[in-house]
NUZAKE-939417 format. One record per atom (N, C-alpha, C, O): residue number from 1; x, y, z. Coordinates in nm, 4 decimals. Example, Ala and Ser with C-alpha at 12.3 -4.5 7.8 and 13.67 -1.06 7.14 Angstrom:
! NUZAKE-939417
+-----+----------+----------+----------+
:   i :     east :    north :       up :
+-----+----------+----------+----------+
:   1 :   1.3190 :  -0.5690 :   0.7800 :
:   1 :   1.2300 :  -0.4500 :   0.7800 :
:   1 :   1.3200 :  -0.3300 :   0.7800 :
:   1 :   1.4236 :  -0.3319 :   0.8465 :
:   2 :   1.2850 :  -0.2250 :   0.7080 :
:   2 :   1.3670 :  -0.1060 :   0.7140 :
:   2 :   1.2900 :   0.0030 :   0.7870 :
:   2 :   1.3409 :   0.1138 :   0.8039 :
+-----+----------+----------+----------+
END
This chain:
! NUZAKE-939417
+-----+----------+----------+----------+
:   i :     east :    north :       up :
+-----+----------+----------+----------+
:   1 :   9.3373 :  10.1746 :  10.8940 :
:   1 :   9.4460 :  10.2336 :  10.8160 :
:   1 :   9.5825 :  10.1879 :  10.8684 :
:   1 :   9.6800 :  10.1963 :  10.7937 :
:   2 :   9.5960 :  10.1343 :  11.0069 :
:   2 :   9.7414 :  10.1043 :  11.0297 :
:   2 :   9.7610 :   9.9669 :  10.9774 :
:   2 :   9.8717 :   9.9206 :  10.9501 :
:   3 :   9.6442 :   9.9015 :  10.9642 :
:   3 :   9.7072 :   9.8031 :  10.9107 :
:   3 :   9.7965 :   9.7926 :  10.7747 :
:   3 :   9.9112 :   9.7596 :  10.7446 :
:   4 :   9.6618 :   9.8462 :  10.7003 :
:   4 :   9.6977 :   9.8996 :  10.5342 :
:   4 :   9.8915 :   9.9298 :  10.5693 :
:   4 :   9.9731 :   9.8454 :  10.5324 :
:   5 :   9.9431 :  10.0815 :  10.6550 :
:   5 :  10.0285 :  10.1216 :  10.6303 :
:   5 :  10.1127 :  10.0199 :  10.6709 :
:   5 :  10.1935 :   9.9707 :  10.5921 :
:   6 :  10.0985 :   9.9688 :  10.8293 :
:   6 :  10.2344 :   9.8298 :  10.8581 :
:   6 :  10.2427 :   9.7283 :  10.7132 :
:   6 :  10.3510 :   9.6721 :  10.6970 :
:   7 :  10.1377 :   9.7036 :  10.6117 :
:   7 :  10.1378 :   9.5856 :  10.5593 :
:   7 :  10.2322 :   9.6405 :  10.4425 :
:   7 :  10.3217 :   9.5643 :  10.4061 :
:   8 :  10.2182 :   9.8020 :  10.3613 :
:   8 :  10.2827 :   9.8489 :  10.3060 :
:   8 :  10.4487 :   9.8858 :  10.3372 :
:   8 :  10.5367 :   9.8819 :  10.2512 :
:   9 :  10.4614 :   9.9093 :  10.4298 :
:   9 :  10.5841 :   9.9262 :  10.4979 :
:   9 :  10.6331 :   9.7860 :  10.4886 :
:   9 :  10.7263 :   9.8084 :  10.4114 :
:  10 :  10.6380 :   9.6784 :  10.5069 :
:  10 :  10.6899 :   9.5596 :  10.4902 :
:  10 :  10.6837 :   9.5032 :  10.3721 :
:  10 :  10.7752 :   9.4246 :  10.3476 :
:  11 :  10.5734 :   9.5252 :  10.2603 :
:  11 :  10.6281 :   9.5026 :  10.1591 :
:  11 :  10.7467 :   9.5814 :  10.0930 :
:  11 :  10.8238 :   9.5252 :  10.0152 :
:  12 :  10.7578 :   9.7101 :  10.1260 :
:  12 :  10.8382 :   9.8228 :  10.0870 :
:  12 :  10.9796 :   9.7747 :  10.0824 :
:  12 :  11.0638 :   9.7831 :   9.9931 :
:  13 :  10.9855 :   9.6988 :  10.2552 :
:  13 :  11.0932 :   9.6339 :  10.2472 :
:  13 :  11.1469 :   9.5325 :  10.1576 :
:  13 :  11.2605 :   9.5408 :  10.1108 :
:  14 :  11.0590 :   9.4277 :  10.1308 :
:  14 :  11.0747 :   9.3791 :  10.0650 :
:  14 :  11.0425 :   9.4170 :   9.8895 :
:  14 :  11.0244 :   9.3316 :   9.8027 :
:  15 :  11.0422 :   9.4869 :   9.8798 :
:  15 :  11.0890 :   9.5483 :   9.7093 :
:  15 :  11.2003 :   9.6247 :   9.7003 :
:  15 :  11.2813 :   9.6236 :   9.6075 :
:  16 :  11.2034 :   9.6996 :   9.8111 :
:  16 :  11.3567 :   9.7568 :   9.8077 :
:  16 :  11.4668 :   9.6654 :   9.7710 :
:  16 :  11.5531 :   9.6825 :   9.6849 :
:  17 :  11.4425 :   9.5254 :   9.8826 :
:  17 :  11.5437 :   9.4753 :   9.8502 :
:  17 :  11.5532 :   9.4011 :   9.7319 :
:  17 :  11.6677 :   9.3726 :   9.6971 :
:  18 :  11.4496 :   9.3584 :   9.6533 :
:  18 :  11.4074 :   9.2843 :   9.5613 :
:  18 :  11.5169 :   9.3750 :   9.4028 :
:  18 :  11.6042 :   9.3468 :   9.3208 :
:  19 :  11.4206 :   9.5025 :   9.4508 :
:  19 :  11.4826 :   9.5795 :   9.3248 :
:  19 :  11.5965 :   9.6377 :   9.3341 :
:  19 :  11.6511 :   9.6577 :   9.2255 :
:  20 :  11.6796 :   9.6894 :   9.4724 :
:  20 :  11.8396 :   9.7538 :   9.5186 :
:  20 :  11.9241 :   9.6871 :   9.5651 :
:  20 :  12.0398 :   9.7266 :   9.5798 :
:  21 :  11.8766 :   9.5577 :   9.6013 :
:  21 :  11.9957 :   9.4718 :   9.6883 :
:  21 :  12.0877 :   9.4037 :   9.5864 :
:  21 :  12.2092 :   9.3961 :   9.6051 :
:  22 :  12.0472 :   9.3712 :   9.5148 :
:  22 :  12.1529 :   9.3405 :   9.4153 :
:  22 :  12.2919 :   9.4215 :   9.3565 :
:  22 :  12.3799 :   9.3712 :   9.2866 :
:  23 :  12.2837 :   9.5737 :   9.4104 :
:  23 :  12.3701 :   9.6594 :   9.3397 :
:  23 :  12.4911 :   9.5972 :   9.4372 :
:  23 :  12.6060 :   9.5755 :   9.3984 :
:  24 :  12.4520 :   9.5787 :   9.5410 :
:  24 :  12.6124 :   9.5697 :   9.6731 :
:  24 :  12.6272 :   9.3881 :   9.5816 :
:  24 :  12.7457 :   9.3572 :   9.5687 :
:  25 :  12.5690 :   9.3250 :   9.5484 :
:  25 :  12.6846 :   9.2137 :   9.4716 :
:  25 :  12.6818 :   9.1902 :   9.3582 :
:  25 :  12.6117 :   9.1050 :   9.3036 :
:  26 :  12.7843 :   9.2880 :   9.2912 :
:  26 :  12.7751 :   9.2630 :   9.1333 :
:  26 :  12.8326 :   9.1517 :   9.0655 :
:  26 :  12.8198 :   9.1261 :   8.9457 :
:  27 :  12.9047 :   9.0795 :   9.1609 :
:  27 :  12.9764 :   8.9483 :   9.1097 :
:  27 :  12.8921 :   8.8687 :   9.0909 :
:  27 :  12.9489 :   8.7660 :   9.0537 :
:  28 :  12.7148 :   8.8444 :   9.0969 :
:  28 :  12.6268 :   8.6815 :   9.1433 :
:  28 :  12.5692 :   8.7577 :   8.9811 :
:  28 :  12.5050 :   8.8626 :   8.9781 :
:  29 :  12.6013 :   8.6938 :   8.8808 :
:  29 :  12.5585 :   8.6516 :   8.7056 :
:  29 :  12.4571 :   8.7781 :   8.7536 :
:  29 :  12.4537 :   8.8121 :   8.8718 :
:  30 :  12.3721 :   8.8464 :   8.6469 :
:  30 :  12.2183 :   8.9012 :   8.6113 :
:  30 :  12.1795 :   8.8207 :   8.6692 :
:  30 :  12.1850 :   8.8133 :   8.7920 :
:  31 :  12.1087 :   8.7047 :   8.5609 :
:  31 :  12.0519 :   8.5859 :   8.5564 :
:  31 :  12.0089 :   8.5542 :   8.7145 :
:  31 :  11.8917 :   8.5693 :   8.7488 :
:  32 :  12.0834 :   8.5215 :   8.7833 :
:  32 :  12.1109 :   8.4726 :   8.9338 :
:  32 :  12.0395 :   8.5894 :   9.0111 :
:  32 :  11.9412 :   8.5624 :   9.0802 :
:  33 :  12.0981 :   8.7523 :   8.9990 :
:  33 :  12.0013 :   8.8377 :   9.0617 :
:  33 :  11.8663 :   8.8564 :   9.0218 :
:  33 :  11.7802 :   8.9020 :   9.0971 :
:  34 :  11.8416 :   8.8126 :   8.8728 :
:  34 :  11.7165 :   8.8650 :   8.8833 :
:  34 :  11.5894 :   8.7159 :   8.9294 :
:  34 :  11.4695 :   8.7283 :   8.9544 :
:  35 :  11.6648 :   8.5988 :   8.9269 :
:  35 :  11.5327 :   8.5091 :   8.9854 :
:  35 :  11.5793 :   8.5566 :   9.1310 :
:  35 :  11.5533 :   8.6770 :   9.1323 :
:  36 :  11.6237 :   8.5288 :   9.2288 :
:  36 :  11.6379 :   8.5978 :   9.3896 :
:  36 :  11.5243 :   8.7290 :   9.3536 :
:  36 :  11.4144 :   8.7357 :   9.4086 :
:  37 :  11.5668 :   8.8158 :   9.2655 :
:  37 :  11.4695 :   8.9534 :   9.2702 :
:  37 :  11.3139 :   8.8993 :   9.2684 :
:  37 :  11.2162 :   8.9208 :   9.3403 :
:  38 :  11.3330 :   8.8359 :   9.1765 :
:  38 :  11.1594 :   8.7876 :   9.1521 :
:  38 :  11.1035 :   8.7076 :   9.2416 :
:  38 :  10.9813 :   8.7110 :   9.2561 :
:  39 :  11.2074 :   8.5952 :   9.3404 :
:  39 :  11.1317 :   8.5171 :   9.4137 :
:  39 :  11.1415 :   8.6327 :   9.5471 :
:  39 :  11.0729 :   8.6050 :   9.6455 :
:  40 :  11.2178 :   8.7494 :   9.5513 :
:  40 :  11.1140 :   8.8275 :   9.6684 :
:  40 :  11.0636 :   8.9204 :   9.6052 :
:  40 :  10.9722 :   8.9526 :   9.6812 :
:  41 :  11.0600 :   8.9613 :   9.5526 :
:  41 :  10.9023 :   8.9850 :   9.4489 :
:  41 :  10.7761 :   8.9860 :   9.5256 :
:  41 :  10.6931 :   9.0654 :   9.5700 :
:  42 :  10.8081 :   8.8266 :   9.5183 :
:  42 :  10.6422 :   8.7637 :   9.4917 :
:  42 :  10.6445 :   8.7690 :   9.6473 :
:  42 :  10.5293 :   8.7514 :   9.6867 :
:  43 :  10.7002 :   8.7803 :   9.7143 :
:  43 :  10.6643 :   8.8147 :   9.8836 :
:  43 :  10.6241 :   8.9753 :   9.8864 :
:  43 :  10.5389 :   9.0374 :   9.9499 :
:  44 :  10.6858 :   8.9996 :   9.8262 :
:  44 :  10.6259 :   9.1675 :   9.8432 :
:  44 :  10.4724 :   9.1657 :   9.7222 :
:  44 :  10.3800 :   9.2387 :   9.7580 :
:  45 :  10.4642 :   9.1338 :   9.6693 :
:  45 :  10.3568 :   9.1293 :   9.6235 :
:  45 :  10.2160 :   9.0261 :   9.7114 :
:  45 :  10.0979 :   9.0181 :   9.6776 :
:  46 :  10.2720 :   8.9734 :   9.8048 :
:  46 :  10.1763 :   8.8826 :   9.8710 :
:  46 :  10.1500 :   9.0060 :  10.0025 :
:  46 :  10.0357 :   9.0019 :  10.0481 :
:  47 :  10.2323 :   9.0996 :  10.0580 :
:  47 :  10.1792 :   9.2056 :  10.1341 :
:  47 :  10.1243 :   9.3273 :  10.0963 :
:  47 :  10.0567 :   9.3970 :  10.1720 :
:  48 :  10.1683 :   9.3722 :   9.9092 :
:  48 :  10.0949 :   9.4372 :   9.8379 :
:  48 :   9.9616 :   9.4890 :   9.8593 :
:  48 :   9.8985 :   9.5818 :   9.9099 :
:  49 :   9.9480 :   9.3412 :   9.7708 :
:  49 :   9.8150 :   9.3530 :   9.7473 :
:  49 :   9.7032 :   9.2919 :   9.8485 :
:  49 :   9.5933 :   9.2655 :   9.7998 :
:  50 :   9.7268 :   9.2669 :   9.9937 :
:  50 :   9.6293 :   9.3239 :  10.0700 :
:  50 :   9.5997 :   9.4018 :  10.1429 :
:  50 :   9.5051 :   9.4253 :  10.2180 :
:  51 :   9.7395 :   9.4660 :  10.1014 :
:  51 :   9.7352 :   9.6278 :  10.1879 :
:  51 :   9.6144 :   9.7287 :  10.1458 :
:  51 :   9.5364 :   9.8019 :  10.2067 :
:  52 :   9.6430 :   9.6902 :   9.9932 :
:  52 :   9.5867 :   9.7976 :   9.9376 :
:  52 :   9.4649 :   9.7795 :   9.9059 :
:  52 :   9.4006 :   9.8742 :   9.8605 :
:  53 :   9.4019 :   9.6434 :   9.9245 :
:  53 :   9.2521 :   9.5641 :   9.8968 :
:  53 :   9.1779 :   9.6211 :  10.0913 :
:  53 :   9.0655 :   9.6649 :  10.1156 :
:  54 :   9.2903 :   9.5965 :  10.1884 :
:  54 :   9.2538 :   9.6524 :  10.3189 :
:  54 :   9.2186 :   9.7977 :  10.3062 :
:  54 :   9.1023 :   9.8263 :  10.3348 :
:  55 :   9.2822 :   9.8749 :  10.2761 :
:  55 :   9.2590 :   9.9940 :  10.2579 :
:  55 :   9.1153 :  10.0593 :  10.2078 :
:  55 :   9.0238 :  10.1205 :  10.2629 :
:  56 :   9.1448 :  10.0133 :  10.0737 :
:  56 :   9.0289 :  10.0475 :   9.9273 :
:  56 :   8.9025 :  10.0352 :  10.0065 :
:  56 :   8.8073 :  10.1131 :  10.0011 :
:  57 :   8.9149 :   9.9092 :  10.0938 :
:  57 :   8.7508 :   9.8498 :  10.1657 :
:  57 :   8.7418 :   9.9436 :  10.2784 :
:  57 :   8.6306 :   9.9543 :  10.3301 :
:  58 :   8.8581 :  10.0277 :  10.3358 :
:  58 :   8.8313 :  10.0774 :  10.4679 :
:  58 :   8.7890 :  10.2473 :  10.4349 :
:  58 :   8.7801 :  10.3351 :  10.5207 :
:  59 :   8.7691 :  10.2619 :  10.3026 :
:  59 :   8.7460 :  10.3919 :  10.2633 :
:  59 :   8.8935 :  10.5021 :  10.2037 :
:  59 :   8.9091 :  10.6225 :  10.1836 :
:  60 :   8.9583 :  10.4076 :  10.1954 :
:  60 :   9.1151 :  10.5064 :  10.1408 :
:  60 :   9.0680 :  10.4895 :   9.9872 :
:  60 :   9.0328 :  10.3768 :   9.9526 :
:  61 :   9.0652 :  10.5941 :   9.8933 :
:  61 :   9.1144 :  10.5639 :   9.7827 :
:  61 :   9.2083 :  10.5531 :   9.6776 :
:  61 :   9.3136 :  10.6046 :   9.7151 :
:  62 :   9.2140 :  10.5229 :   9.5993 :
:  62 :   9.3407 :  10.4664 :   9.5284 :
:  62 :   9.4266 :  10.5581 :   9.4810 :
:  62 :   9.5066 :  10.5165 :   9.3971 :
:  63 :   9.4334 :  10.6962 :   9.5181 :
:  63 :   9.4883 :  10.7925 :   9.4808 :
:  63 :   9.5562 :  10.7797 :   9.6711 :
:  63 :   9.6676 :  10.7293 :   9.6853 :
:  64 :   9.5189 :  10.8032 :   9.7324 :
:  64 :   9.5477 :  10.8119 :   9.8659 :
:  64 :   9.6256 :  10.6725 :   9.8860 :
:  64 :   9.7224 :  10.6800 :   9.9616 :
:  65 :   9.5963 :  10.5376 :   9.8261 :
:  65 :   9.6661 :  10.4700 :   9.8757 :
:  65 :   9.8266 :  10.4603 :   9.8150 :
:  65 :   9.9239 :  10.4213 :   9.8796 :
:  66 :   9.8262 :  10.5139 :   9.6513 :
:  66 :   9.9457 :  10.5353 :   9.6270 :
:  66 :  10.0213 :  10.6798 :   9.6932 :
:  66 :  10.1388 :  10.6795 :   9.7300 :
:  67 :   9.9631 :  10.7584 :   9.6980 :
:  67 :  10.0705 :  10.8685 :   9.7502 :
:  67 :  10.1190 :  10.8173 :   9.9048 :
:  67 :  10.2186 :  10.8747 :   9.9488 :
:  68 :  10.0499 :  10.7034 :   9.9991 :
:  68 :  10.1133 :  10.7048 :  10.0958 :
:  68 :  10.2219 :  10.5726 :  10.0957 :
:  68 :  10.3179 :  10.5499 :  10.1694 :
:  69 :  10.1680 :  10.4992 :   9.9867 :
:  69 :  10.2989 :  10.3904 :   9.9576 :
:  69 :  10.3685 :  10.4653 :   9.8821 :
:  69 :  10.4856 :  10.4391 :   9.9095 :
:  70 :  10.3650 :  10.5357 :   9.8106 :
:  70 :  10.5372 :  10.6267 :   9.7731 :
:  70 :  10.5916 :  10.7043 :   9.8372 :
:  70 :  10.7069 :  10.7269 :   9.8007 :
:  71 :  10.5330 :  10.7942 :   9.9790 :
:  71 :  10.6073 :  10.8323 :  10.0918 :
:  71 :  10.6884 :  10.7025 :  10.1797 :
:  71 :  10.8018 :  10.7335 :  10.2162 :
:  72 :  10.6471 :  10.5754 :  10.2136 :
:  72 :  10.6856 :  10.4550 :  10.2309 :
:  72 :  10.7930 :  10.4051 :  10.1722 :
:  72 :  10.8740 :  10.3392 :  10.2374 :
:  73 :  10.8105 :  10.4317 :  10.0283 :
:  73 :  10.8679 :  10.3748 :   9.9865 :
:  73 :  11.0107 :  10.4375 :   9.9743 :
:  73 :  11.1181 :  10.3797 :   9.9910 :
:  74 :  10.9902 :  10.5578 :   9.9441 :
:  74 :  11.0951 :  10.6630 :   9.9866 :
:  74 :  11.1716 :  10.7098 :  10.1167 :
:  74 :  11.2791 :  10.7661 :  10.1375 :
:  75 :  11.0968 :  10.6749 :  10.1737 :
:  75 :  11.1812 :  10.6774 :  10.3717 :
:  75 :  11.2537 :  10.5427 :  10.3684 :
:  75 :  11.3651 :  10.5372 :  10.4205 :
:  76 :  11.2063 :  10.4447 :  10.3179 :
:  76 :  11.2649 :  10.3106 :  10.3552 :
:  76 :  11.3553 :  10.2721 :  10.2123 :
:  76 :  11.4130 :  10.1634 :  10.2104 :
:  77 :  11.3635 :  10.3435 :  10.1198 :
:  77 :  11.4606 :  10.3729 :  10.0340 :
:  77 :  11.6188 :  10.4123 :  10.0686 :
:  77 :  11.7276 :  10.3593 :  10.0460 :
:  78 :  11.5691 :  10.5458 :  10.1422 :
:  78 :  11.6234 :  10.6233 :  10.1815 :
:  78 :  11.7444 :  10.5527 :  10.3279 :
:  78 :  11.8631 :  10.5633 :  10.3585 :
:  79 :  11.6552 :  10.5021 :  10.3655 :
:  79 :  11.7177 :  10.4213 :  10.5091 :
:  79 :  11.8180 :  10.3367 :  10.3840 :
:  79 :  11.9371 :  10.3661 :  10.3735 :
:  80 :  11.7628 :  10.2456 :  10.3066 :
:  80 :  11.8317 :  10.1161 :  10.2743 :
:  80 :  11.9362 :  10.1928 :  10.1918 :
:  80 :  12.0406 :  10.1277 :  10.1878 :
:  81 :  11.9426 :  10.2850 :  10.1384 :
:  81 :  12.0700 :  10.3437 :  10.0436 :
:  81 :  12.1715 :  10.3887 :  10.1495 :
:  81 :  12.2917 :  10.3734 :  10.1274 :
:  82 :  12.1319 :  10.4384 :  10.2525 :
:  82 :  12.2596 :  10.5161 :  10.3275 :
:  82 :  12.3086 :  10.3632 :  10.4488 :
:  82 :  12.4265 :  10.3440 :  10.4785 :
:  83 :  12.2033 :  10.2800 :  10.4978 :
:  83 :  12.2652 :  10.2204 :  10.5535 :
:  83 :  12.3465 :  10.0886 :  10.4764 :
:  83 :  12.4591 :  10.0471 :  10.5041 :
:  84 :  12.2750 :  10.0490 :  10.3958 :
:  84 :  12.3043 :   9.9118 :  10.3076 :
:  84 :  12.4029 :   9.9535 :  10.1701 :
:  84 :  12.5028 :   9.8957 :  10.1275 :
:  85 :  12.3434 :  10.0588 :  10.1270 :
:  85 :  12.4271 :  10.0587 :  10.0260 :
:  85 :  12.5683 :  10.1707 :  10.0476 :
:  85 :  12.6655 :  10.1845 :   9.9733 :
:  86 :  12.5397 :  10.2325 :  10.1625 :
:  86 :  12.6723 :  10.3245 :  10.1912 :
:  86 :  12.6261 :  10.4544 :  10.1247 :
:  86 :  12.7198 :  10.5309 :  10.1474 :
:  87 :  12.5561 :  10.5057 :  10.0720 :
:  87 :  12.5710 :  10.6076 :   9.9817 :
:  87 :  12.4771 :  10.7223 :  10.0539 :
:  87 :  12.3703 :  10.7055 :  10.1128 :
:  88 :  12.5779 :  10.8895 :  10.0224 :
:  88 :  12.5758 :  10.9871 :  10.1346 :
:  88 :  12.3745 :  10.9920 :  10.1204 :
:  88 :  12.2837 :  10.9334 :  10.0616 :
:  89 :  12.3932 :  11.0890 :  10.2057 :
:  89 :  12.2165 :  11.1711 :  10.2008 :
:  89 :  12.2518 :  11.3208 :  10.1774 :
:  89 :  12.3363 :  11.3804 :  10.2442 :
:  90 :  12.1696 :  11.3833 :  10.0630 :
:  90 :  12.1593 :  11.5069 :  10.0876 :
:  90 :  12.0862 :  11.5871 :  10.1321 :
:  90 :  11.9778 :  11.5663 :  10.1867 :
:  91 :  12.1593 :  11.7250 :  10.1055 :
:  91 :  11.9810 :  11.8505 :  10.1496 :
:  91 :  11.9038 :  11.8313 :  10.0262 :
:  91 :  11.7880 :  11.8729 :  10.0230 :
:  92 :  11.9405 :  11.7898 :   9.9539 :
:  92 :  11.8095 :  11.8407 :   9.8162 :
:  92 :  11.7030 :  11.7299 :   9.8523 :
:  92 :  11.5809 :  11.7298 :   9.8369 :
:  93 :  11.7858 :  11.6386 :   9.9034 :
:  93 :  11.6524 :  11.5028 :   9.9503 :
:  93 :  11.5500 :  11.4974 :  10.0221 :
:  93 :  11.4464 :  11.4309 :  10.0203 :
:  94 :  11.6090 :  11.6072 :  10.1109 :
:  94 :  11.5030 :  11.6335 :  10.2358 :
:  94 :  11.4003 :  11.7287 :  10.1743 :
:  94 :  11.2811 :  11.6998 :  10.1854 :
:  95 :  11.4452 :  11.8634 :  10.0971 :
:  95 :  11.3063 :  11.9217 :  10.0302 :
:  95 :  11.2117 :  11.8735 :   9.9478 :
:  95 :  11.0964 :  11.9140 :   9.9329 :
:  96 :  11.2799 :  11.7644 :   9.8834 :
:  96 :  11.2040 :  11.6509 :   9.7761 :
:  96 :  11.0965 :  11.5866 :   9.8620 :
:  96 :  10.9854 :  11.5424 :   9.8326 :
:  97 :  11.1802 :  11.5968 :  10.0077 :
:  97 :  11.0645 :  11.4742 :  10.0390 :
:  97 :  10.9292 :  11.5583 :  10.1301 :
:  97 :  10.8289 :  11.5019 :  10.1737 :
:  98 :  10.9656 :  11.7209 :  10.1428 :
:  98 :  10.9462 :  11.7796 :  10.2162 :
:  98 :  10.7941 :  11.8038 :  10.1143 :
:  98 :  10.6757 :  11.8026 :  10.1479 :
:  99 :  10.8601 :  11.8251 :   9.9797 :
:  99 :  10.7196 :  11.9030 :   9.8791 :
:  99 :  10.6402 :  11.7483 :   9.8328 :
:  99 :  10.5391 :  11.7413 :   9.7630 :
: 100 :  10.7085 :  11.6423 :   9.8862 :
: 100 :  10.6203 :  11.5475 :   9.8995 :
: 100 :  10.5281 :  11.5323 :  10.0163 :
: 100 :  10.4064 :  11.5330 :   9.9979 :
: 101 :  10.5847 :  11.5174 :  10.1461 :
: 101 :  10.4634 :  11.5157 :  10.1950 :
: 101 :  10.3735 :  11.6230 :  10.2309 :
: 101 :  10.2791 :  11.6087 :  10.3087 :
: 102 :  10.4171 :  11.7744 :  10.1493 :
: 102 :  10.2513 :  11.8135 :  10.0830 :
: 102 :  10.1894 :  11.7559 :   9.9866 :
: 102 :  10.0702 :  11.7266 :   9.9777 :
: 103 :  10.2364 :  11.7473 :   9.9466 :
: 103 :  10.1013 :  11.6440 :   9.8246 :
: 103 :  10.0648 :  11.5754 :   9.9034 :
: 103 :   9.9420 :  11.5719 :   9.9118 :
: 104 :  10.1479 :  11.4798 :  10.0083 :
: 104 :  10.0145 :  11.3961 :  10.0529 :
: 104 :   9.9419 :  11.4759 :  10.1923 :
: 104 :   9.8501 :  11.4087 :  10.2394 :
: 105 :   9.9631 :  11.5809 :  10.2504 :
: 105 :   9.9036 :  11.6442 :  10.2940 :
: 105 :   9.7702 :  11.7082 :  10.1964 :
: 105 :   9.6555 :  11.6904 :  10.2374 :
: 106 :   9.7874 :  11.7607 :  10.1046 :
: 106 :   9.6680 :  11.8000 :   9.9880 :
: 106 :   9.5800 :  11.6612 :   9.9155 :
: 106 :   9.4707 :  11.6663 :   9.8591 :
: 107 :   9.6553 :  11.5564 :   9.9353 :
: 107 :   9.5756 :  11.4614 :   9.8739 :
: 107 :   9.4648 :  11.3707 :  10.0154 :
: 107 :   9.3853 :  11.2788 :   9.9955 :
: 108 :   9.4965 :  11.4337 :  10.1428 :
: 108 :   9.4011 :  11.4063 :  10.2400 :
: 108 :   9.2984 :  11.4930 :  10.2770 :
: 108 :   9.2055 :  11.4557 :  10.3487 :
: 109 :   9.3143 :  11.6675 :  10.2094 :
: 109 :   9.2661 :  11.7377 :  10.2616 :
: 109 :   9.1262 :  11.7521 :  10.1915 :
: 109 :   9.0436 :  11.8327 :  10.2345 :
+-----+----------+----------+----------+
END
């Protein structure tokens, strides 16, 4: 399972930036952000999908493997908005993420 999660966590990164990094330069055309988006994309899709092929085989199932790549994806969201993009953090974020990881507490139990 740590592998599964390190391999998810690094793609995470790389979709974050794929799909948010573009907001800090609005001057580079669409056009221009969205091939950069797509050619890291396809890097995050090359740690994707053997995270989740690692997993599936190690007994996680596919309900379990998405609720823990959307806790993933949301911490490292979370990092990349307040550090990269500047923008505050609130309290409502923390209970959001709080009644999230019960669900994935209930989706292990």
């Amino acid at each position: 399972m740590l592998r599964t999660i390190l391999l998810l966590v690094f793609s995470n990164l790389f979709m974050t930036m794929a799909w948010y990094g573009h907001l800090r330069h609005q001057h580079v055309p669409l056009w221009k952000a969205i091939l950069v988006s797509w050619l890291i994309a396809f890097v995050e899709y090359c740690l994707m999908v053997p995270a989740n092929r690692i997993g599936y085989q190690s007994g996680v199932s596919a309900f379990q493997l998405k609720m823990v790549q959307e806790v993933i994806t949301l911490v490292i969201f979370s990092l990349f908005a307040i550090l990269y993009l500047q923008e505050p953090f609130h309290w409502k974020y923390l209970v959001s993420f709080a009644l999230l990881l019960g669900a994935v507490y209930f989706m292990f139990k």
